[in-house]
FILUMDO-431521 format. One record per residue (C-alpha): x, y, z. Coordinates in steps of 0.2 Angstrom, whole numbers, plus 5000, padded with zeros to 4 digits. Example, Ala and Ser with C-alpha at 12.3 -4.5 7.8 and 13.67 -1.06 7.14 Angstrom:
2
<rec <5062 4978 5039>>;
<rec <5068 4995 5036>>;
This chain:
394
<rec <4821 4808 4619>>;
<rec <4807 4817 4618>>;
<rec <4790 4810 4628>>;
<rec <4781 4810 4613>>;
<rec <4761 4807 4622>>;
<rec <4765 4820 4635>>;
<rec <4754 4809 4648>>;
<rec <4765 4813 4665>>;
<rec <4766 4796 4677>>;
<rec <4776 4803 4688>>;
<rec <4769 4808 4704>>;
<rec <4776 4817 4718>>;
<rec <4781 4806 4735>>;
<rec <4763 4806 4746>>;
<rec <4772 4813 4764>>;
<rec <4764 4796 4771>>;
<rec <4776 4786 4762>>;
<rec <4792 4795 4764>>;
<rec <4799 4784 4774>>;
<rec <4796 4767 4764>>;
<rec <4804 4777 4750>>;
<rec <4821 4780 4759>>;
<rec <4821 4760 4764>>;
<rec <4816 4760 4747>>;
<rec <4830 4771 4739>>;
<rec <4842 4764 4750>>;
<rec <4841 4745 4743>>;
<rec <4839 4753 4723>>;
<rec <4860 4759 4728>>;
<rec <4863 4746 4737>>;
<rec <4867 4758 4752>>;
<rec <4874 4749 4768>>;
<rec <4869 4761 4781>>;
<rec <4851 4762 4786>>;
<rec <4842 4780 4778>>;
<rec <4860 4783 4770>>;
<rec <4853 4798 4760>>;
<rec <4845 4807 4775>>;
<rec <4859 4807 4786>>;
<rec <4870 4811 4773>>;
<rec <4862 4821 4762>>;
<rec <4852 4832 4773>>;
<rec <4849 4848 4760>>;
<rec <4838 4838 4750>>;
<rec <4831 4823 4763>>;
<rec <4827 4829 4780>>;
<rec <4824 4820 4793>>;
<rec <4807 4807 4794>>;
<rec <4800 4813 4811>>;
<rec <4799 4831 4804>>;
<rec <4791 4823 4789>>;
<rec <4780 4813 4799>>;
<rec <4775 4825 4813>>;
<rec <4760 4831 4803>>;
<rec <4753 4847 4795>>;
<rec <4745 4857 4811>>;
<rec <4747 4874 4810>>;
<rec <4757 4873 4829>>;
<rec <4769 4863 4822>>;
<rec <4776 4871 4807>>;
<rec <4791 4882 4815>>;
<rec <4796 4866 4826>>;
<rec <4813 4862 4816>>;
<rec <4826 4849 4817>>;
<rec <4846 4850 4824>>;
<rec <4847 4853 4805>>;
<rec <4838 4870 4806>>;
<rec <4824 4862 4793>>;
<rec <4806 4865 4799>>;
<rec <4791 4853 4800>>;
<rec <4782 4861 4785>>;
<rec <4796 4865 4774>>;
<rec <4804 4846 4778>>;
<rec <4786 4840 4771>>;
<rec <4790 4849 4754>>;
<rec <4804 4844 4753>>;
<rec <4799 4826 4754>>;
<rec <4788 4831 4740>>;
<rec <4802 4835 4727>>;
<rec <4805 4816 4725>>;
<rec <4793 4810 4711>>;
<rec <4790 4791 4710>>;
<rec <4781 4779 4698>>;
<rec <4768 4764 4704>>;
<rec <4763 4748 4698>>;
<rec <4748 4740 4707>>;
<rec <4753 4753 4722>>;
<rec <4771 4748 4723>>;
<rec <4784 4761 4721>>;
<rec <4794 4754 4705>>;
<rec <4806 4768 4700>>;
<rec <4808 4789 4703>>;
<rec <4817 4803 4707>>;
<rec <4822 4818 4714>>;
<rec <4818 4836 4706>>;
<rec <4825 4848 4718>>;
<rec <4823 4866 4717>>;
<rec <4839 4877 4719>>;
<rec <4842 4895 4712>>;
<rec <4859 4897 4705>>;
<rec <4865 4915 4704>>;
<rec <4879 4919 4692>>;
<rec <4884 4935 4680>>;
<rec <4882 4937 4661>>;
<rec <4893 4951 4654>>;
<rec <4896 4958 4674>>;
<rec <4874 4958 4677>>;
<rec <4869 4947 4689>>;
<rec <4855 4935 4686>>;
<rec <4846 4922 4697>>;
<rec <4841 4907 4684>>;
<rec <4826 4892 4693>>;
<rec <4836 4874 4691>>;
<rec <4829 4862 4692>>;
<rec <4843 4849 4701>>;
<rec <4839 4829 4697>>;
<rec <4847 4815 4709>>;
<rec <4841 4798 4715>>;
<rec <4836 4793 4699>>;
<rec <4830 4771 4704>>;
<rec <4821 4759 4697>>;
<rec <4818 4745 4709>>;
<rec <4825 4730 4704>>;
<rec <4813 4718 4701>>;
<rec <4807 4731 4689>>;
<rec <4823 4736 4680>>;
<rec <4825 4734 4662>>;
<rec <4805 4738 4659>>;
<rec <4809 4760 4654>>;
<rec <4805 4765 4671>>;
<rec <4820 4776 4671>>;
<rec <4817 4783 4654>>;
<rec <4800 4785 4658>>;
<rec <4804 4796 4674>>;
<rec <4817 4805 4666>>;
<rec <4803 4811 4652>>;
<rec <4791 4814 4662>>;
<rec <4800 4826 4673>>;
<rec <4807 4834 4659>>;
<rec <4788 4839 4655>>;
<rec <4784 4844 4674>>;
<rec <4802 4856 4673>>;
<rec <4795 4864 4658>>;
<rec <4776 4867 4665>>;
<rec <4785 4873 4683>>;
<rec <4796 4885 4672>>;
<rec <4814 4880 4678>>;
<rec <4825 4888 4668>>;
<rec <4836 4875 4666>>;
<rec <4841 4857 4674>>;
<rec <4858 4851 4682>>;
<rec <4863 4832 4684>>;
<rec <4878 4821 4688>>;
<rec <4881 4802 4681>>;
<rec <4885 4793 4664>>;
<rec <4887 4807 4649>>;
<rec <4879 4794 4638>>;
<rec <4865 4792 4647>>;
<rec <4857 4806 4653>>;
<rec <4862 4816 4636>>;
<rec <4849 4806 4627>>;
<rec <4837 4816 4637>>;
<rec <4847 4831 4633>>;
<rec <4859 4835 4646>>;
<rec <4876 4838 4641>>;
<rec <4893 4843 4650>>;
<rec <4893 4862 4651>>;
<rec <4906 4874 4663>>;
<rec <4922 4873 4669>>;
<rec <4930 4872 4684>>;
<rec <4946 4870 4693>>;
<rec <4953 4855 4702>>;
<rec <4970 4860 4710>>;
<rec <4983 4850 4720>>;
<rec <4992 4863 4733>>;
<rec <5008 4855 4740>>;
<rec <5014 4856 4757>>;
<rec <5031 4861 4750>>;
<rec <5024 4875 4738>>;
<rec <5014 4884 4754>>;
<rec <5032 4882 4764>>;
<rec <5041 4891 4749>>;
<rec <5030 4905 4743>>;
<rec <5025 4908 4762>>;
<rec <5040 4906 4772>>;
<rec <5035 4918 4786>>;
<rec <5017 4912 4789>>;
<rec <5013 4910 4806>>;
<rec <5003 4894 4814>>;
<rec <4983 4900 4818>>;
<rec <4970 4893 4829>>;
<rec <4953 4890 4818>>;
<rec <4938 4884 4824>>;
<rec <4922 4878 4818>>;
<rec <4910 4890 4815>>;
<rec <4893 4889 4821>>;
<rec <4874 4898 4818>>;
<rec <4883 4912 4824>>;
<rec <4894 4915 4811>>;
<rec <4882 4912 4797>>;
<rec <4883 4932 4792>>;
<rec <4901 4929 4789>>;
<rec <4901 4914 4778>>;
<rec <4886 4921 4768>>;
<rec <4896 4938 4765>>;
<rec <4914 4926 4762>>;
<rec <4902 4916 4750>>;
<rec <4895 4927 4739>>;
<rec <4913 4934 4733>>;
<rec <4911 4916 4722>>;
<rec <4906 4923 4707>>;
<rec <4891 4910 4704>>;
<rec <4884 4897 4718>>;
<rec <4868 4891 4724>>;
<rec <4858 4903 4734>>;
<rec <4859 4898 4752>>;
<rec <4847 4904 4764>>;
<rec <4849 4904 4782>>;
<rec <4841 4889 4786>>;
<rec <4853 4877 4770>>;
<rec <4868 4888 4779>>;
<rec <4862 4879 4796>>;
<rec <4858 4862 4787>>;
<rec <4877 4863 4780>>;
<rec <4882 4867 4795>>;
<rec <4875 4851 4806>>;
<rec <4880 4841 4790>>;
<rec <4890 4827 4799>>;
<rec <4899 4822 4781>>;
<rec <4906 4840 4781>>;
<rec <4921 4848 4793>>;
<rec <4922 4865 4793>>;
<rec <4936 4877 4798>>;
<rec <4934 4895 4801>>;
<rec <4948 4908 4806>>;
<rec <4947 4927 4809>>;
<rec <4963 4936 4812>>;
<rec <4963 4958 4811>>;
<rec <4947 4959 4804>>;
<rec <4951 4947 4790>>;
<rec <4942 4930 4787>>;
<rec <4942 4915 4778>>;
<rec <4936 4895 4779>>;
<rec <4934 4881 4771>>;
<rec <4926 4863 4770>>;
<rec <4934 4847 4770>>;
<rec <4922 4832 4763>>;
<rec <4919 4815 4772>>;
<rec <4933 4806 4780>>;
<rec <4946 4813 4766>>;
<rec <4956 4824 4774>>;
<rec <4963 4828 4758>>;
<rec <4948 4834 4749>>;
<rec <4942 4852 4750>>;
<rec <4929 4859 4740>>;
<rec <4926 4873 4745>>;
<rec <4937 4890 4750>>;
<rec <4935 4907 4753>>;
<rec <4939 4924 4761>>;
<rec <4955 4936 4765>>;
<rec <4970 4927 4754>>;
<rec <4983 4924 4771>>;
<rec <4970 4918 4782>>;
<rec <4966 4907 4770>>;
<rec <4986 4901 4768>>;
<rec <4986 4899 4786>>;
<rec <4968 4887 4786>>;
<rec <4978 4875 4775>>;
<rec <4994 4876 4781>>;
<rec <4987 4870 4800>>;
<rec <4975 4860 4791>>;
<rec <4989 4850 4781>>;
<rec <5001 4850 4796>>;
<rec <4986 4845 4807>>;
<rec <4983 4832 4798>>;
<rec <5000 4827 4790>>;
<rec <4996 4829 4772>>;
<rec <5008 4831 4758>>;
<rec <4994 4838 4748>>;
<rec <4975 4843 4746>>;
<rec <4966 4844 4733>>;
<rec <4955 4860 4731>>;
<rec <4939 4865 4717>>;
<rec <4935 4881 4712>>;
<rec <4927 4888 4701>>;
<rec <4932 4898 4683>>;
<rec <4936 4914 4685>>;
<rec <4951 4924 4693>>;
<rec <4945 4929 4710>>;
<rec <4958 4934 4723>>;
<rec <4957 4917 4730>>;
<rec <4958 4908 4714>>;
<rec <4975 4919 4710>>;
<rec <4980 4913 4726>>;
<rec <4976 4894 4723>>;
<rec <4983 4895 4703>>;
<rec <5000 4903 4711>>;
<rec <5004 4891 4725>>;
<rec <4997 4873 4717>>;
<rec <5007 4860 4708>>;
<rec <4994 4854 4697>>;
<rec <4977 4861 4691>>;
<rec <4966 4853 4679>>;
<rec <4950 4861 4671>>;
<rec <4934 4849 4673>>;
<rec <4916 4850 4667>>;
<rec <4903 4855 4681>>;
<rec <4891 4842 4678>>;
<rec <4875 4837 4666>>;
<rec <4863 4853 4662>>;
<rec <4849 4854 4649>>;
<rec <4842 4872 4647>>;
<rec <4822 4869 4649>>;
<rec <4817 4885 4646>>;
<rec <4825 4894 4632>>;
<rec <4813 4908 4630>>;
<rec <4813 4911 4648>>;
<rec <4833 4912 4648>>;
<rec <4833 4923 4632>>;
<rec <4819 4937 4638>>;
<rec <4831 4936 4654>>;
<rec <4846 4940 4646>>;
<rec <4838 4952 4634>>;
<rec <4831 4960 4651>>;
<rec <4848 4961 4662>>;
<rec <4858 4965 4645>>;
<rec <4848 4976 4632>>;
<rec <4841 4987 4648>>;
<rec <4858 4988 4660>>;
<rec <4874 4986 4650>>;
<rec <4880 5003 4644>>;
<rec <4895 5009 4632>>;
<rec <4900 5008 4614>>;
<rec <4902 4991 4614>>;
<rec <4889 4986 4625>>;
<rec <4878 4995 4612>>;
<rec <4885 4985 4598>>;
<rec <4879 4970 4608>>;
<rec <4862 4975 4612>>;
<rec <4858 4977 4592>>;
<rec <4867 4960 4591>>;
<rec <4853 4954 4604>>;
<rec <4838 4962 4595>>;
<rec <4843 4955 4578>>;
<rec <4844 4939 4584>>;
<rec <4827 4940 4594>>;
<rec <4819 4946 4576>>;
<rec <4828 4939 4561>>;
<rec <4837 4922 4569>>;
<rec <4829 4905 4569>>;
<rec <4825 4898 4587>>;
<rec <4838 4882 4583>>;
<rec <4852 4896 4580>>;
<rec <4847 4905 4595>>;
<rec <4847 4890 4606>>;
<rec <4862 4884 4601>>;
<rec <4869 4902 4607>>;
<rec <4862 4902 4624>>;
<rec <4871 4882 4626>>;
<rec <4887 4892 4620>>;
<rec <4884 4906 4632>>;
<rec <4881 4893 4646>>;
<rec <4898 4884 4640>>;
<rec <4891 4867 4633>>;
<rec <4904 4858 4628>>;
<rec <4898 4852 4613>>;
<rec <4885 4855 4601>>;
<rec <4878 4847 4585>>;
<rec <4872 4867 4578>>;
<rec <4887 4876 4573>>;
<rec <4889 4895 4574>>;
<rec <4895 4908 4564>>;
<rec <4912 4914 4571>>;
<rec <4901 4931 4574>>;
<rec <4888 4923 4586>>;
<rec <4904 4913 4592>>;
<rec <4914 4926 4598>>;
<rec <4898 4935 4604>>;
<rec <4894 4921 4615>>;
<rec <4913 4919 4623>>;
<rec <4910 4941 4627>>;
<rec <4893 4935 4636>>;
<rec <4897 4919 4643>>;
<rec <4891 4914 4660>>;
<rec <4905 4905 4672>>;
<rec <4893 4896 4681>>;
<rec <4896 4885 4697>>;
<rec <4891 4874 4710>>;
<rec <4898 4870 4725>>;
<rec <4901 4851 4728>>;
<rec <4893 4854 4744>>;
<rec <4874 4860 4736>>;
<rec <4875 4846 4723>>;
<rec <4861 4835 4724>>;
């Protein structure tokens, strides 16, 4: 649905108000727990006193147990949008700002997405297009910011009305405690412990072997850290490293993995023994990394899911990106046969064909433009595995 008068309602959040709206966007989810989305969600909703501390100059490196400044918790109260009526607050959402890096025919590239949560409307005030107005709205304000593309989670139906659509792939593997016994029958027991601040160089450089993720400064690493929804288990053995995060109260949910392949092993097998679990259930992304070999090896099921809602917002943006990263970089025969491919397609296709082939690239699961088996096989060669961690979802 496209907003047809392009008049924007949506506003951002005034800081003053911030913390009417998380009473506010607590009662729209029906949330038992007071300021449930600050406590638990503490990437996107820092905490109100640094919101409310004020804009002097001397107060903008205070920062919170979270690692979130004073000034930077004001902008980030700001990437929530809301609507009015007669100055009550009646619907919003969230637009948060993330880069996700991931690689298009082995180039790296570093796309603005735009990540939408906490879409409300209150509920005296439901049923009235207050939703579907939002959701237009910051469609248009992506566009104008230049967001490359938009990420979101929730009913298929819905949102792909608006244009999202299931896009990626990822895999959700069940590793048995019996499996790690057989395949690793010598593994010895470990000590882990939680990492702190301290050990932030080490899960960056862990991290970045995923082949696509959200970036993560210091300061989200810190926030992750202090996250109380999130138990973390780190191990160093010989120079070799690994950890991985365990979500919430389910001890059998990790969403996250990474580093040497045994110190890995033996995380879940104290973990599992620890805990008494028969099994865990572990995401990862696409893609054949050391450690997904590791995790396709040893698990008893794996199943490939979707990796959520995106809608490419800026399709020129994305195209003179990959024209840039692949026409200037990629060498080799082939590569060459590639790059004429590209510039063809920039001078002689129709933008409809061309769009169609960037959702192909980006893995859409779906689309109503059909390709030629050319363009098709074209796109698989250049498609981009991207990812995002459970963990930076918004």
């Amino acid at each position: 649905m496209e907003n047809k008068n392009k008049e924007i309602k949506l506003k951002k959040l005034p800081i003053e108000r911030y913390s009417e709206f998380l009473r506010i966007l607590d009662k729209a989810y029906g949330m038992k727990e007071d300021k449930w989305f600050m406590k638990n969600l503490p990437h996107i909703y820092p905490s109100e006193d640094m919101v409310n501390m004020g804009e002097s100059n001397d107060l903008g490196d205070v920062s919170s147990a979270s690692g979130v400044k004073c000034g930077q918790a004001q902008k980030m109260a700001q990437w929530n949008y809301i609507n009015e009526e007669d100055g009550e607050i009646t619907s919003g959402l969230g637009i948060f700002p993330q880069k996700l890096r991931a690689k298009c025919a082995g180039q790296d590239i570093v796309l603005d997405l735009g990540g939408i949560g906490s879409v409300f409307a209150v509920e005296e005030y439901r049923g009235k297009g207050g939703m579907s107005s939002s959701l237009n709205d910051a469609i248009e304000i992506m566009k104008e910011d230049k967001y490359h593309l938009s990420w979101l989670s929730g009913d298929r139906y819905r949102y792909r009305n608006y244009g999202w659509d299931y896009a990626g792939s990822y895999f959700k593997l069940t590793v048995y405690m019996r499996d790690i016994e057989r395949y690793f029958p010598d593994i010895k027991e470990c000590n882990p412990l939680t990492p702190t601040v301290e050990h932030i160089p080490s899960l960056k450089k862990m991290y970045s072997k995923f082949e696509s993720g959200i970036v993560r400064d210091d300061e989200m690493w810190k926030t992750h850290l202090s996250r109380k929804n999130l138990k973390w288990s780190y191990l160093e053995e010989n120079g070799k490293e690994a950890y991985f995060v365990q979500y919430g109260k389910n001890t059998d949910f990790i969403p996250e993995i990474q580093g040497d392949v045994d110190c890995a092993v033996k995380l879940l097998m104290n973990h599992m023994k620890k805990e008494n679990l028969e099994k865990v259930t572990i995401l990862a992304p696409y893609g054949d990394s050391p450690i997904n070999k590791l995790l396709k090896y040893i698990s008893g099921d794996i199943i490939i899911n979707n990796c959520g809602s995106i809608k490419i917002t800026d399709y020129d943006g994305v195209w003179e990106m990959m024209k840039e990263k692949l026409v200037v970089n990629i060498e080799g025969i082939e590569c060459e046969e590639i790059k004429d491919k590209l510039k063809y397609m920039d001078k002689k296709t129709d933008k409809n064909i061309r769009n169609a082939f960037i959702r192909k690239i980006f893995g859409f699961w779906y689309d109503d433009i059909e390709l030629t088996e050319e363009l098709k096989q074209l796109a698989d060669r250049l498609k981009v595995n991207w990812w995002m961690s459970t963990l930076d979802m918004v």
